[in-house]
N, C-alpha and C positions, 0 to 999 in steps of 0.2 A: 408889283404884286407877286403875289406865291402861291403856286398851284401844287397840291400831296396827294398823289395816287396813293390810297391805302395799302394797294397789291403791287403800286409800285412797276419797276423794271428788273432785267438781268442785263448781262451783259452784250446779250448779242442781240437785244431790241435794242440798246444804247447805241450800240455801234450800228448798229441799221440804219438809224435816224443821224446818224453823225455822217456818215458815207454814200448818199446819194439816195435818199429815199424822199427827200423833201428840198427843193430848191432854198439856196441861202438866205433869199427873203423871209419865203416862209420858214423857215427854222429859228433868225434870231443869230444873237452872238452867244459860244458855248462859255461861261466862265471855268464850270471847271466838271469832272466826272469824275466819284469817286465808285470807287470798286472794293465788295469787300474779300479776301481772300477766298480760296477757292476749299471744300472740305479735304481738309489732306488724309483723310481718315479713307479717299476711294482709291483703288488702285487698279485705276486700269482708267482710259481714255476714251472709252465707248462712248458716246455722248447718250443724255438721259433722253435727248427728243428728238426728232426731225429734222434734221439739217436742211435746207435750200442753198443759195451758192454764198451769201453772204456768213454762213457758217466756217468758210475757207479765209474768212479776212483775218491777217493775221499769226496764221496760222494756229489760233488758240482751240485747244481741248474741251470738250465736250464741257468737263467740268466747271472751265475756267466761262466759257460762255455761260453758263449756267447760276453763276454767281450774282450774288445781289450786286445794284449796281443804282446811281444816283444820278442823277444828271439836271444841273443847275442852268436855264436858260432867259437870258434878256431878249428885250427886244422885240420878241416872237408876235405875229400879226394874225394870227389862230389859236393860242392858248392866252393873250390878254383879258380875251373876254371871262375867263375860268377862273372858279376862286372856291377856294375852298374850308369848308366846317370843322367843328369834330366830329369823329366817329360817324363819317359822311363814308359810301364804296361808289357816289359818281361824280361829276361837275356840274353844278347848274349853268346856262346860260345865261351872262349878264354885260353890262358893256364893260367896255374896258377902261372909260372916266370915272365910272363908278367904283368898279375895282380899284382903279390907281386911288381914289378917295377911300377908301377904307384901310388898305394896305399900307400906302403911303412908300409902295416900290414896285418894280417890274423886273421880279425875278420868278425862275419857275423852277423848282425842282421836279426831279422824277424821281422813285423807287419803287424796287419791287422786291417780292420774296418768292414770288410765282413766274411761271414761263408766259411767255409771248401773249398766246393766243387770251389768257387770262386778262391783259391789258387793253386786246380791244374793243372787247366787251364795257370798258367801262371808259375809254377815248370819247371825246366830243363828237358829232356826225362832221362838224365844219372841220375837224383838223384829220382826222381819222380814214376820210375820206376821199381826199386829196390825189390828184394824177399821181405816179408815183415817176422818178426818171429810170433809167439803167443802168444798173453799179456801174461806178467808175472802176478804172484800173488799179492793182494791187498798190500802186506807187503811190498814186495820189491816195489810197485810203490808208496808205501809213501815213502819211502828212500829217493828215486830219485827222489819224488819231494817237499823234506823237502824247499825248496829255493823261491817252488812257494807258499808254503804255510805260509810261516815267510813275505811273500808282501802282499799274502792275508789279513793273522790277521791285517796287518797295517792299511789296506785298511778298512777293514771293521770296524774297531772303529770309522771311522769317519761317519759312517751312523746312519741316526736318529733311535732313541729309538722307537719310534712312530711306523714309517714302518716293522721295525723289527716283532714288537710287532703285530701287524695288519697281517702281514702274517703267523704269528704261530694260532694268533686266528682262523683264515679262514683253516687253516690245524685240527685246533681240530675240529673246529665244524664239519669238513663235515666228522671226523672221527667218531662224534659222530652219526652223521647220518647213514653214513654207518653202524654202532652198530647195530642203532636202525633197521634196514633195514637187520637186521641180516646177511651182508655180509662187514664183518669189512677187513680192507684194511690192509694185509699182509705185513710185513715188511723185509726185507729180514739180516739174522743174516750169521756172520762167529766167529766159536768157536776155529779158528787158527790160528785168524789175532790181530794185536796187535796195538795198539795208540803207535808210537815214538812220544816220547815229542820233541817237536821244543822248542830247547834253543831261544826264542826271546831274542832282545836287550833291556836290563830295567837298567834305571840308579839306578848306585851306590848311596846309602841313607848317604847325606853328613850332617854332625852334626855338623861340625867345625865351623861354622858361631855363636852357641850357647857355646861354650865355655867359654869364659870371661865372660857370664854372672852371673849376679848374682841370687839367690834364690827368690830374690823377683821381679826382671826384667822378669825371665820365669813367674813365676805366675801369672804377668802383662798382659803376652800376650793376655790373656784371661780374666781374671780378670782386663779391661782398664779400663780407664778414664770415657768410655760410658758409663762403669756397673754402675761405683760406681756412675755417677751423676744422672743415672736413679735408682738407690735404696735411693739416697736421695730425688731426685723429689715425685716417687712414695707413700715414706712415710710419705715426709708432708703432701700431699693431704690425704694419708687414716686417717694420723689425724684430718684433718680437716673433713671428711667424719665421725666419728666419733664425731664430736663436742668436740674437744681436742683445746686448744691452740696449734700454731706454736712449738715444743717439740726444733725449733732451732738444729738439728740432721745434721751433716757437715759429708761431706767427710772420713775427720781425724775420729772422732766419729765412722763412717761403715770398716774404715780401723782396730781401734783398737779394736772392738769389734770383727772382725772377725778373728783377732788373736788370743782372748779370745777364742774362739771358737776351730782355731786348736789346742791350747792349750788343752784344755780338748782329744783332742783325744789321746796325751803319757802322762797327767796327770788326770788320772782318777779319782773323787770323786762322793760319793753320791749321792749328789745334784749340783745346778749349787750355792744356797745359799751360800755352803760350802766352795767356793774359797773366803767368804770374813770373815768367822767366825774370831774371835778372840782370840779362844785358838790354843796351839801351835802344838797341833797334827794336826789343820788341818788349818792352817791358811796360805796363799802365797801371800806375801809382794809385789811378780812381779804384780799382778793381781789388790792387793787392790792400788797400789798406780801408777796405769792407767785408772783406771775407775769406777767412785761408783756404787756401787751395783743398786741401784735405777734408775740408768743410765741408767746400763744396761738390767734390765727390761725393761727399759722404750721404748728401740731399739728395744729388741728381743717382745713386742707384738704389734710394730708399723710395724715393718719392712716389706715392700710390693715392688713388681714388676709389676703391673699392676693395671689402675684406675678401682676401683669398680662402676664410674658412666655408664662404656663403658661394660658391660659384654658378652662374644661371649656365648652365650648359647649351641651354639653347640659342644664348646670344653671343656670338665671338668678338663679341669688344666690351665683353662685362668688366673686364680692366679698368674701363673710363665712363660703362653707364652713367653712374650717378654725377660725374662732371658733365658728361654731357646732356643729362636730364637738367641738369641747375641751369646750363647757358641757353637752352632752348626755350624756356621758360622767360629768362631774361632779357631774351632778346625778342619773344611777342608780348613780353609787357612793357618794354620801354617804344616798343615801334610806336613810329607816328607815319598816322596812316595814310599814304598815295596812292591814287585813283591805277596804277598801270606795275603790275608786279611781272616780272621773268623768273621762268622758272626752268632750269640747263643744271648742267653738272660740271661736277669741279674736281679737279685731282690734285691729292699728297703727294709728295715724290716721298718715293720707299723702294728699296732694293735687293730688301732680305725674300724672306719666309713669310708667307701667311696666306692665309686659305680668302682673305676680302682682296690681296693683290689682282689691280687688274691690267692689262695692256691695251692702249687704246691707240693705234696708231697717229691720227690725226692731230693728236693733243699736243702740246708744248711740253709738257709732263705725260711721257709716254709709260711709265711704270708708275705703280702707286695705288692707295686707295682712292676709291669714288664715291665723291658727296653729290648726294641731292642738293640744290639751293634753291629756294625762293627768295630774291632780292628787290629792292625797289631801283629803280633804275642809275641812280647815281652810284652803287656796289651796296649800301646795308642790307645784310645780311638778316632778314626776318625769320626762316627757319632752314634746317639745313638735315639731314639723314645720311649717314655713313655705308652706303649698300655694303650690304654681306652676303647677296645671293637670294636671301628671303625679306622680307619685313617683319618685323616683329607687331604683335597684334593685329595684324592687318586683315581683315573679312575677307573671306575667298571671293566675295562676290565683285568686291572692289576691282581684284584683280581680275577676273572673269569677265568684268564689263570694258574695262579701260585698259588693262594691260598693267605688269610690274612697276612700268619704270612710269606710268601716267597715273596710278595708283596714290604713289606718293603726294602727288600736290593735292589731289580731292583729301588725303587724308592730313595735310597739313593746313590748307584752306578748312579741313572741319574744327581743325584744335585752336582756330584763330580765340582770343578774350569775346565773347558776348557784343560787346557795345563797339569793338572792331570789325566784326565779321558780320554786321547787317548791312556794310556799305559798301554801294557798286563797284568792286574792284573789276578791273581788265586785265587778264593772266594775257601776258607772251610767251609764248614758246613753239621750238621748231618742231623738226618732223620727227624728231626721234620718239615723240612723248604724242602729235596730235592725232586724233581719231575722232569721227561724225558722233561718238559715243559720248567723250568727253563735253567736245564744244555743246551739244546740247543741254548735257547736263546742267553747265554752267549757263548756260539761258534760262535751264529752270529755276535754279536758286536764284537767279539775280546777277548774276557775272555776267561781265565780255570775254570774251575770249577769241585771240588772231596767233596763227599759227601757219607756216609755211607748213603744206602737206605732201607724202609721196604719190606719186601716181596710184599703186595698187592698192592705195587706202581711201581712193573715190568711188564712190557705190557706181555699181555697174549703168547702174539708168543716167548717169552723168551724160547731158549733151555734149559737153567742152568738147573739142578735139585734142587727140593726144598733140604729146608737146613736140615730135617731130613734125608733125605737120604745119603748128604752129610755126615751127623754126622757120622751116620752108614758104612757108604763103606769106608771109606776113612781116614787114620791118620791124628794125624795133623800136618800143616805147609803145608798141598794139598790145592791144587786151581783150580776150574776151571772159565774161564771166554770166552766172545760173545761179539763181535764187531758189535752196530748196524749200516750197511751200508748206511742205510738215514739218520740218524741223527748223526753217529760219534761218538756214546757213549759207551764208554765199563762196562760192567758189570761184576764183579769178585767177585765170593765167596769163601772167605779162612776161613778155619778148625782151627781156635786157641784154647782156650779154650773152644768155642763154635763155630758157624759160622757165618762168619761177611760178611755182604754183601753193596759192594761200587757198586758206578760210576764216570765214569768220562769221560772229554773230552778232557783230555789233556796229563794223564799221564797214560803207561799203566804198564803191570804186569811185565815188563820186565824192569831192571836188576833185576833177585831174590836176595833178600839176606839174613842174617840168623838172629835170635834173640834169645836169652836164655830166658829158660821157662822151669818150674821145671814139672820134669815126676814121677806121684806118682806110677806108675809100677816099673820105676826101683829108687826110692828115690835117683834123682840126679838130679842137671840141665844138660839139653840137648840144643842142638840149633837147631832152628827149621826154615823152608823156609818162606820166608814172602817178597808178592810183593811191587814191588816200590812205586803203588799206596797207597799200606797203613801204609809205610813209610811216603811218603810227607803228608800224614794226620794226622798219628800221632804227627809229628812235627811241624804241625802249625796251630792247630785247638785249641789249647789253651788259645789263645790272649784274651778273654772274661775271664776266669777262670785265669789267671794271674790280670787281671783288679780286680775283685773281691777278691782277697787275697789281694793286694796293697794297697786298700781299708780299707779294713777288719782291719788287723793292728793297725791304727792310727784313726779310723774310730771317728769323732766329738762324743762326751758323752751325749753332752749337749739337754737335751729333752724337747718338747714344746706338747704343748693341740693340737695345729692348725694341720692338714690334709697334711699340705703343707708341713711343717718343716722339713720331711724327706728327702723328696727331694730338699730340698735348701740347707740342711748339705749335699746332696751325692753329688749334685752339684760344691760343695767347694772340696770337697773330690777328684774328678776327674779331675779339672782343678790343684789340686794340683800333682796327679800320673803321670797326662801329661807334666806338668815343670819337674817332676823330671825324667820321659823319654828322654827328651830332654837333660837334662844333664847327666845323665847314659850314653847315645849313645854318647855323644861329647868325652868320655874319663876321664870325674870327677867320681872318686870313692868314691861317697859320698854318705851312707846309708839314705834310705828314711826317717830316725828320725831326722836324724841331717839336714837333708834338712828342713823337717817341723819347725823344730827349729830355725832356722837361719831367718825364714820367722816370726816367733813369734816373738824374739827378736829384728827385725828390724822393725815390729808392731807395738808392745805395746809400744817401747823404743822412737821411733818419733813421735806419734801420741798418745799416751796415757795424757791424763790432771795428773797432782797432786792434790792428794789433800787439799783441803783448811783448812780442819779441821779433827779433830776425828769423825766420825758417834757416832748413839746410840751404845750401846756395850749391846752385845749379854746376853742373861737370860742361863741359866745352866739347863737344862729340869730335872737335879738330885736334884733341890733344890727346898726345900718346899715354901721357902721365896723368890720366884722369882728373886733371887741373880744370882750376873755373876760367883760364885763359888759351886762345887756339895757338897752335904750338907754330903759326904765322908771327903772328905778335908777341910770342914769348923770346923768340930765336932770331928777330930780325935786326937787332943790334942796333936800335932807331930813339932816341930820346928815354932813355932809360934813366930815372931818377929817384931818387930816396929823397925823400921830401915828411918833414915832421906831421902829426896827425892833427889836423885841425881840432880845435876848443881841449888838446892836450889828451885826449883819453885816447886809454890801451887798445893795440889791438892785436890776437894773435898772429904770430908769422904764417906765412902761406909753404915757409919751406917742408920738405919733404922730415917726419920724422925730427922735426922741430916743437916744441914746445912752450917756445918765451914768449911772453908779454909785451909788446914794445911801443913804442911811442913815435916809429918810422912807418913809413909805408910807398908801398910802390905807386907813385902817380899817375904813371901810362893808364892802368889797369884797374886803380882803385881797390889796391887790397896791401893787408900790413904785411912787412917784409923786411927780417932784420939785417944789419951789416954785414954778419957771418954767412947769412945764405944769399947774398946777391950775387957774388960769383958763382955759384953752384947751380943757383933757379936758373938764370941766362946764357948757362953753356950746355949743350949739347953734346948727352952722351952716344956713342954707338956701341951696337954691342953685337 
């Protein structure tokens, strides 16, 4: 049967009735609660009614309690007998065979559009009436109300970043105030209660669309048609910005040079000169016979992304905006979306000049610039920012609430596509970026969020004990952790090798589970307690520090004067890691070299020119006489032969001041040499 309150419920008579206000008998089994969002149009938390103590379940806002709210129940041994009209505001009393005969089910809905007290005015005397018990504890009423709170998170991703953000400000500041006023606003802790993680529903990350493709099709995705015909527009213009002729520089030209390019990253040489040398230690036949050297000079100190008559002065890497607007773009439309992103920083190595260099001692790459990243945990790369000291577009309030460098993910979490950013993600990241400001935030749109925290970024009302004390009392693999009741964060400090202190709001300390770790008292490994929360951290806080080895690896050789260059090779470099993500996760077992490779060879092999003749040929720095041979091998009197020229055809003599045509040549050395200058080329003069 089906019972419809006209006036219905909200949300905190639903959870009244879900949490200990009626014995399980009398309640029934709950199918399901729905809830409908809360008016995001208020701004501020004051609740509109009277709170009593079940108003703290949850920790939900005034608002949020306030919202309509549905609740579907079988079963039930006091609402069977209720059945209900149209355009009826009570319930008659009738039995409950007879009901089940006209309905033909025993379900009961609730809603409302009104508060509490509205409800019981129109409640049965038989259910209405009822002994009531005494709430249960905060633990068991998150249990019980895991179901309201998997509609909420839904719920709440769809509300604006804006209003969110706008009512946590108006909570700090009057915090601050009160500070200042020395009577700071108490927050109330429980060091017994626990965060149950709500499994939300997050779709399965399906890769199989990328299978068939090929090495150079992912590379594409990012590396389009757009790119390349804006790195060729861009370059004739700075040529002609330069007073250069038209250099005539196509497409194919930026395709096979930038093969060259990842080429140097698994063929390492010297110099970039080196790949076109002419002796046989270092010389590579693939490279010289794609593209003349002079070529490609001529590409790598034209090559530009941006017009230098348009300069944004307020952005120091307007050099490469517009590339790096296209790949950030590319790389949150092609993401496929995992439930647990990291988000850490990542450095260029760079060694010159420039106002974004920074030095980070800790780093593997101690000079260079510094990218933001958010990654999914295996290393792709979803969005990424180049610090320069400020952000560009960024709302001072962003920064005011969170901090510079925690700023960034709220505002790349807000640039996510639509139909990406409604779903439960869980951000990692460490201490450098977390703060009670953030984690909340992300509780209110719908996020998780787990973050190793510093000590002087725990609010002062924190029970925990500081973490020497901890060191001191306590073995290790012990933990204690505080559940805050207004904001829903847990804070836990566990005893490892030292003591490590998180938060979070999503996962708590519970399942414990164990981890080996070598005990130098008793010189053995042992296994020791360790909570869930600093599991799911450890396991996916990587995603950046995988990016950076991926990288690292095959990392482009080839190095320029220009400021920019670094990051236009790290740029190649990453849209390259993120193809080869793509096919990794599709099920192709194909190491990141031979990936690279495949994308070279189908480069240089299409798009590289032949060429038309021999260049100049290279001088021998070991020889006195400016010769293409070292004056080791010219003067050491060792298998010196005149030997006719293979398929008959000419070739100049190498002697000094010589001029003939010949049809001989030197064997050792592979160059023509006639009869008359053999004696004179192999003797040594002194002067």
């Amino acid at each position: 049967m089906t019972c419809q309150f006209e006036q219905g419920l909200t949300v905190e008579a639903a959870i009244d009735i879900l949490t200990g206000t009626y014995d399980d008998d009398e309640l029934g089994n709950v199918e399901a609660l729905y809830i409908a969002p809360p008016d995001s149009n208020v701004l501020t938390d004051e609740d509109s009614a009277g709170e009593d103590e079940s108003g703290l379940v949850d920790n939900l806002s005034g608002r949020q309690l306030s919202a309509d709210a549905e609740l579907r129940i079988t079963g039930n041994n006091y609402l069977q007998n209720a059945s209900t009209e149209e355009n009826i505001n009570r319930l008659d009393h009738t039995s409950g065979s007879e009901q089940a005969t006209k309905t033909g089910e025993n379900s009961k809905i609730l809603s409302q559009t009104s508060h509490n007290d509205n409800i019981r005015t129109n409640l049965p005397q038989t259910y209405d009436d009822r002994p009531r018990k005494k709430l249960k504890k905060t633990t068991a009423v998150q249990k019980k109300s895991s179901e309201a709170l998997e509609q909420m998170q839904t719920d709440k991703r769809q509300r604006n970043f804006d209003g969110v953000i706008g009512e946590l400000l108006s909570d700090i500041r009057t915090e601050r105030q009160a500070k200042k006023k020395k009577k700071p606003i108490t927050k109330k802790w429980n060091t017994e209660a626990d965060i149950e993680a709500t499994n939300l529903p997050f779709p399965k990350a399906d890769f199989s669309r990328y299978r068939d493709f090929s090495a150079c099709e992912l590379f594409e995705l990012f590396f389009d048609d757009d790119v390349y015909d804006m790195l060729v527009r861009e370059t004739a213009r700075y040529a002609i910005f330069k007073n250069q002729q038209n250099p005539n520089i196509t497409k194919e030209n930026i395709k096979c040079f930038i093969g060259i390019l990842i080429f140097s990253g698994y063929h390492t040489l010297p110099g970039k000169r080196y790949y076109w040398d002419s002796q046989t230690d270092m010389n590579q036949p693939f490279i010289v016979n794609s593209m003349r050297r002079n070529k490609f000079d001529q590409i790598m100190s034209l090559i530009h992304c941006a017009d230098n008559n348009n300069i944004d002065t307020g952005d120091k890497l307007y050099k490469l905006r517009p590339l790096i607007s296209m790949l950030q773009s590319r790389f949150q439309e092609h993401f496929i979306p995992v439930q647990y992103l990291s988000y850490d920083e990542s450095m260029i190595e760079y060694y010159g000049r420039h106002g974004c260099k920074q030095f980070i001692r800790a780093k593997p790459i101690r000079f260079g610039y510094k990218v933001w990243c958010v990654n999914a945990p295996l290393g792709y790369l979803m969005n990424f920012e180049i610090y320069q000291g400020k952000s560009l577009n960024m709302p001072s309030e962003y920064e005011e609430l969170f901090g510079k460098s925690s700023a960034l993910l709220v505002k790349m979490l807000e640039k996510l596509p639509g139909d990406k950013k409604d779903l439960p993600y869980i951000c990692v990241f460490d201490n450098l970026f977390s703060n009670f400001p953030l984690l909340k935030f992300l509780r209110e749109i719908g996020y998780g969020g787990i973050s190793t925290i510093r000590e002087d970024r725990l609010p002062p009302c924190c029970p925990l004990l500081p973490k020497k004390n901890i060191q001191n009392k306590f073995r290790r693999g012990h933990c204690v952790s505080a559940l805050n009741m207004d904001d829903g964060i847990l804070v836990c400090k566990w005893h490892d090798n030292g003591v490590v202190s998180l938060a979070s709001n999503t996962h708590g300390v519970q399942p414990i589970g164990k981890v080996e770790r070598y005990s130098q008292a008793e010189k053995k490994t042992i296994l020791v307690d360790r909570p869930n929360l600093v599991k799911i951290y450890n396991e996916n806080m990587d995603g950046t520090d995988r990016l950076d080895e991926n990288v690292a690896n095959y990392r482009i050789s080839v190095r320029g004067k220009k400021w920019y260059w670094p990051i236009f090779t790290w740029l190649i470099d990453v849209a390259i890691q993120n193809a080869w993500q793509f096919s990794r996760s599709s099920g192709v077992k194909q190491p990141q070299l031979d990936f690279r490779r495949e994308i070279v060879q189908s480069y240089i092999t299409r798009y590289g020119e032949v060429s038309k003749g021999p260049g100049r040929p290279m001088t021998s720095r070991q020889s006195l006489s400016c010769n293409r041979i070292s004056d080791d091998i010219r003067y050491d009197g060792v298998n010196h032969h005149v030997v006719s020229v293979p398929d008959k055809k000419r070739r100049r003599c190498a002697g000094e001041e010589c001029d003939s045509s010949i049809c001989t040549m030197y064997k050792k050395c592979n160059f023509g040499l006639c009869i008359k200058c053999f004696d004179m080329f192999h003797t040594k003069t002194f002067i």
